[in-house]
N, C-alpha and C positions, 0 to 999 in steps of 0.2 A: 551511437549506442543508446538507448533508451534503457531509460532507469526507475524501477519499479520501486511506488512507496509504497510500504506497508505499515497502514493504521495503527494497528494495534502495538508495532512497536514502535512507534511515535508514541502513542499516548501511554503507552509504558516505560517510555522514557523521562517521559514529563512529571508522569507520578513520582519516580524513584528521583528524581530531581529534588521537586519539593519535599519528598520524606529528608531527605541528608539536606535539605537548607531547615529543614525546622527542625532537627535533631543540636542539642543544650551543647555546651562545651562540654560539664562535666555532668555524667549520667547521672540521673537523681536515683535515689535507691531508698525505698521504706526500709529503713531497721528499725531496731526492737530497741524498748531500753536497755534492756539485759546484754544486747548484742553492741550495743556503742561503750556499756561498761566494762566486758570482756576486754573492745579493742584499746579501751582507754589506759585498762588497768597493764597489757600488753605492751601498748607504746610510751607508758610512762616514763619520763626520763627519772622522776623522785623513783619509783618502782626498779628501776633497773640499778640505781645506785643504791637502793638499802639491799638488793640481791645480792651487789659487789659486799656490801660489808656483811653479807651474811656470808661472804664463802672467805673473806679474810676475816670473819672472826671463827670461822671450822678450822682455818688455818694457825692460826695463833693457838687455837687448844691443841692442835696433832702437835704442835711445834715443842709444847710444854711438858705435853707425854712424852714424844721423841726420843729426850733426853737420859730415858731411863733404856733404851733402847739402844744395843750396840752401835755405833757409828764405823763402818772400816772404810781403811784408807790405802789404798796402795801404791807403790812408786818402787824406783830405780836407782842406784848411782853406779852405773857402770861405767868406769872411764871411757873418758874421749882420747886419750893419748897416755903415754907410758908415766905412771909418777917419778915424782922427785923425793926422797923422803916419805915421811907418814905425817897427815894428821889428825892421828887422833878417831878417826871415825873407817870402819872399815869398808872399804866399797863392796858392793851388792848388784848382786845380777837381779834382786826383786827384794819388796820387804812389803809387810804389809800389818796394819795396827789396827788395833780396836781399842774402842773410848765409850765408857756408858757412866751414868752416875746411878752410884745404887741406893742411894739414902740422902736426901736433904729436907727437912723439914717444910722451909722457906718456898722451894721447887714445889709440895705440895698443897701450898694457899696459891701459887702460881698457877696447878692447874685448874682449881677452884675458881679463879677469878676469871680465867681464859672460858669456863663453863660458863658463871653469869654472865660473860662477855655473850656467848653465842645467842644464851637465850632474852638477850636484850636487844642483841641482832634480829632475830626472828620475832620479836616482838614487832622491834621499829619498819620489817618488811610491811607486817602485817596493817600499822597504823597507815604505811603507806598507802597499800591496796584499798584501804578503806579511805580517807583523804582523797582519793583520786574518782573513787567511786561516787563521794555525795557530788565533789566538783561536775562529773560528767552526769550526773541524777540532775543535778540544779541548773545546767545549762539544755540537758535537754526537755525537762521540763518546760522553762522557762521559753525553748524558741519553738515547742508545743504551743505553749498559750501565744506568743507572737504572732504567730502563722496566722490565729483562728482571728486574733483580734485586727491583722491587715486586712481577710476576708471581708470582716467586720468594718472595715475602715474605707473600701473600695467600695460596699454595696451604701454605705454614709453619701459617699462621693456623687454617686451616681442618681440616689435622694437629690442628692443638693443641686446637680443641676439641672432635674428637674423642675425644682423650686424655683430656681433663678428665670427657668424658662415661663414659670407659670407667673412670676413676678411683673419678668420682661411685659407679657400679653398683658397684663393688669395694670399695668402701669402704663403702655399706651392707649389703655381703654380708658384710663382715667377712672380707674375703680380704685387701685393703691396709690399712697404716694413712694415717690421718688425714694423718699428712707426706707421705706421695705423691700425696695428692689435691690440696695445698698446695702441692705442689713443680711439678705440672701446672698448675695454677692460676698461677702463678710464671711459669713458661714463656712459657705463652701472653701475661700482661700484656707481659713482656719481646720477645716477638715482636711484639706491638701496637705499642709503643713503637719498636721498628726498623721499623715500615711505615708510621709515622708522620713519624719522620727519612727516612726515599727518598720519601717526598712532597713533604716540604719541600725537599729536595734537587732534585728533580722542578721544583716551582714554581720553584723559583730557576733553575735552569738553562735554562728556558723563557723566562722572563725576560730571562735576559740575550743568549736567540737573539734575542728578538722585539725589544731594542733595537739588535742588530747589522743585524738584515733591513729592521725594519721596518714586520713584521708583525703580526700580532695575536699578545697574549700567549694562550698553550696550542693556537696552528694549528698546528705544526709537531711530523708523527708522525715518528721516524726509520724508515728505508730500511734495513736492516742489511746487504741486500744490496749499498748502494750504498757503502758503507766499502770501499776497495780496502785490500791487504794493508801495513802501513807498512815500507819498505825500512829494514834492516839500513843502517848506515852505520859507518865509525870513519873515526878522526880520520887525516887524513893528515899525512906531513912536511912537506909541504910549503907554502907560504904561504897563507892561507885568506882570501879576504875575503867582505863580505858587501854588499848594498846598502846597509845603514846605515852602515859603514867606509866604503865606496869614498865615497858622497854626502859624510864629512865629511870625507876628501882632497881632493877636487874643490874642495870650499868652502874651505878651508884653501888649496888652489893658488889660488883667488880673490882673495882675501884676502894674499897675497905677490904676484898680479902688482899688484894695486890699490896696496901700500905701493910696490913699484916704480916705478909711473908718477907718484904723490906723491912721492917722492925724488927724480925727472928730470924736474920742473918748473921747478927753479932753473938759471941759466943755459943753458937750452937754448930756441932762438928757436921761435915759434908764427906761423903764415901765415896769414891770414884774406882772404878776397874778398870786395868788397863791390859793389853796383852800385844808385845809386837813379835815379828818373825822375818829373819833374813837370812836370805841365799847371798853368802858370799862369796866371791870369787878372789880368784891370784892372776887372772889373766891382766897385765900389764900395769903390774903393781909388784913391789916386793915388800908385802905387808909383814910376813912370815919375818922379817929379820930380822924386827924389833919384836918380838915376841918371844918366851921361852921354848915354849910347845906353839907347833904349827895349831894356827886357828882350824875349829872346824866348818864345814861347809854351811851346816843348817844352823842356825840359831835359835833360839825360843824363850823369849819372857813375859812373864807376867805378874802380878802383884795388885796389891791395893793400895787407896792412895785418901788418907786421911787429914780433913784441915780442921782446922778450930779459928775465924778469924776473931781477935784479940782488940785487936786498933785499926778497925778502917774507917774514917772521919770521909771520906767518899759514900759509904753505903749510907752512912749516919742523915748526910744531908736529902738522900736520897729517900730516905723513907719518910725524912720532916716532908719533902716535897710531895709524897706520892701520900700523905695524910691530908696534906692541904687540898687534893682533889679529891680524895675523898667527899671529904666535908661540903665542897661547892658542891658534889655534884647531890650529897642527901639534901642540902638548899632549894637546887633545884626543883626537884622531888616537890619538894613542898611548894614553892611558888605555882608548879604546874597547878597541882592539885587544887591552889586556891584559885587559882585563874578559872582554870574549869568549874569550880564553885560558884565562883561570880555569873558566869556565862550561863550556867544552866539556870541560875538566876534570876538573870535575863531574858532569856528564851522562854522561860514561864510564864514573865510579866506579859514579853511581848505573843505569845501564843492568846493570852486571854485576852487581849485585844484585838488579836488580827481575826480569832474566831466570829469575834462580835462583828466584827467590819464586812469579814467573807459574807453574814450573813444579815445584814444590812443591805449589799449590793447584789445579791441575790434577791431579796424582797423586794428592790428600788426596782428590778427589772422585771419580776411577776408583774408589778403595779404599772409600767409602763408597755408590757405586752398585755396587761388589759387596755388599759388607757387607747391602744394604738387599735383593738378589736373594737370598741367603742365608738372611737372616729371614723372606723372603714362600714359599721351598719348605721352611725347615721347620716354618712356621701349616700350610701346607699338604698338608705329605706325616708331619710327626712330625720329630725330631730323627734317628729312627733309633737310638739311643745303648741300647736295651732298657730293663730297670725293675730292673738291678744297683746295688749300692751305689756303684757308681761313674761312674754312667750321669750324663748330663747332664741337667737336669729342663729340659723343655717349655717351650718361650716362652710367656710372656703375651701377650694382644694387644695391651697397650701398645706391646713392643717393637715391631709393626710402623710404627705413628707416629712413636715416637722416632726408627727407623731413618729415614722417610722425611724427616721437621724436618731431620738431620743430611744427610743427603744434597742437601736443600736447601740448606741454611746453605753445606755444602761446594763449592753450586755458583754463589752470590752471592761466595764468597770469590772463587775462580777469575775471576769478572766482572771484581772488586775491581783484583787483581792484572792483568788484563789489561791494563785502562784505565788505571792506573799504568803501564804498560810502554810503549803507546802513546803517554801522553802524554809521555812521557822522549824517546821517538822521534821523536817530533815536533819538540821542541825542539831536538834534535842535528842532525836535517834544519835548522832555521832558521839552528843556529849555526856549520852547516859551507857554509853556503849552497848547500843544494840543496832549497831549498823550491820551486822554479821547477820540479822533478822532480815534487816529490807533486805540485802542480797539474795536470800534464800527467798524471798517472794517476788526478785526478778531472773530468779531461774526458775518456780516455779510457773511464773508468767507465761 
């Protein structure tokens, strides 16, 4: 049997070969800043737990209202076998109760506190979503400027061994000596060595997107275009709070009405309404014997039900106890508040300095991409300076390398400093609370 090859699907074979051998583990994927903070703020674990105590603190206020709220109960005691005697309680083919409280003082600082409870809950979601928000701003930020400074770090590299090659020829021409072929050699290891640290740098930071998102660890390519510009802010005079402050007010105003309705439980009277109803029966009983008048079938009562507690040394301790959190938690309050004080503080001092610095390594790096245009027209045109004893002698070709290393190096610092700038910025947006800003300028984005 002869057997017919066909070219083309050979060499269609071969292609779709190498496409799925050069295809990543994990698919890389440009996302947006906005769209890695959506999935962060999504798969937060702190997010998803202040969600739970915001729906057990909705809970604990229905719970509080409730109360004023009929409760019914229903139930049975219809013999299992024939009695013996009576007692005391007459069986029933069904019964059924209702229980509400109609009047307690004490119950209504309870549902007041159960209220600051909620909206201290909702608070503390809110500081969450924003917490989780600068963390995934600053991380991808941060492996934004990485990325660009490995670029940066690999075209270093590639400098450098060129230089080494140009060293090597000079050095057996006997034009360099031995230490500058060494000193290139130097270079370059030390250049290796820094494209070695932004890698690791790299993997860590990919890392700890892909536990905020979600995602696979190394999917996520940054967007450089999707970084909107970070807003200028200073500290004002005026009073600052923040969701994490306002949520531990709220909680603290909790916590003072809750010792208050435990303080005015002592003589203060509580109303309660009750009403029960039972079908009872005679079948295999003989209830009716001990009774004057045969029992009737249907029963109905209802009434009110009035306390005044006089001597409870139980309640008593319990409101010493529930003043004593109080009190930590208005402490708290204020420790936060100073802390935050300190911090934006700080972020002041340090903003006015990382500004100066951003814009130092920005100028170091104008002045060495002139410096490196400089060196490439006079390899290329001569110094110009003649062949006087005073003349300047001719670049080497190293110099064009070293020029370009340096101008590199000058333009990972400039990264460096950026991303320090921004992330200071960020911070100061968090601590002045206008983080609810940047969000709205990366969904604007």
């Amino acid at each position: 049997m002869k057997v017919i090859h066909n070219p083309y699907r050979f060499w269609a074979s071969i292609f779709i070969g190498m496409a799925l051998a050069a295809l990543p583990a994990p698919a890389l994927a440009q996302l947006s800043l906005g769209t890695v903070v959506d999935l962060a703020q999504r798969n937060s674990s702190a997010v998803k737990l202040a969600e739970a105590d915001m729906q057990k603190a909705q809970a604990s206020l229905s719970q509080t209202k409730d109360v004023f709220m009929p409760a019914m109960i229903l139930g049975s005691g219809l013999p299992a076998a024939p009695t013996i005697g009576f007692n005391g309680v007459p069986p029933s083919i069904a019964n059924a109760s209702l229980q509400s409280l109609v009047f307690s003082i004490p119950q209504i600082q309870y549902i007041h506190a159960a209220r600051a409870g909620v909206q201290a809950a909702s608070l503390a979601l809110k500081d969450a979503r924003e917490q989780v928000a600068l963390d995934a701003s600053t991380a991808y930020i941060e492996l934004d400027a990485v990325n660009r400074e490995l670029e940066a770090s690999q075209q270093q590299e590639f400098f450098a061994d060129r230089l080494v090659t140009i060293e090597q020829e000079r050095a057996e021409a006997g034009v360099d000596p031995l230490s500058d072929l060494l000193q290139a050699r130097l270079t370059a290891a030390q250049l290796k060595l820094k494209r070695l640290h932004l890698e690791t740098r790299a993997a860590i930071i990919s890392k700890q997107l892909a536990t905020l998102t979600g995602l696979p660890v190394g999917s996520i390519t940054p967007d450089h275009a999707s970084i909107p510009e970070i807003p200028q802010v200073k500290a004002d005079e005026g009073k600052i709070t923040i969701p994490g402050i306002e949520s531990a007010q709220m909680f603290a105003i909790s916590k003072q009405r809750k010792a208050r309705g435990d303080a005015k439980y002592v003589y203060l009277p509580q109303i309660s309404f009750s009403a029960e109803y039972d079908r009872d029966t005679k079948l295999l009983n003989n209830v009716n014997y001990y009774f004057r008048r045969p029992l009737k079938t249907d029963n109905l009562s209802s009434g009110f039900s009035i306390q005044v507690p006089l001597f409870d040394l139980t309640r008593r301790a319990r409101a010493r106890e529930s003043a004593a959190e109080a009190l930590r938690a208005t402490v708290e309050v204020e420790q936060a508040q100073r802390q935050n004080e300190v911090q934006i503080a700080e972020l002041t001092g340090s903003l006015r300095e990382l500004d100066t610095l951003a814009e130092i390594a920005s100028l170091k790096r104008q002045i060495a991409d002139e410096q490196l245009q400089a060196v490439l027209s006079q390899l290329e045109l001569g110094n110009g300076a003649g062949s006087g004893p005073t003349a300047q002698p001719q670049l080497a070709p190293k110099a064009e390398q070293l020029s370009r290393i340096d101008e590199r190096q000058k333009f990972e610092d400039a990264l460096d400093a950026g991303f320090d700038l921004s992330k200071a910025r960020l911070s100061l947006l968090r601590a002045l609370g206008h983080m609810e800003d940047w969000l709205h300028e990366l969904h604007a984005k």
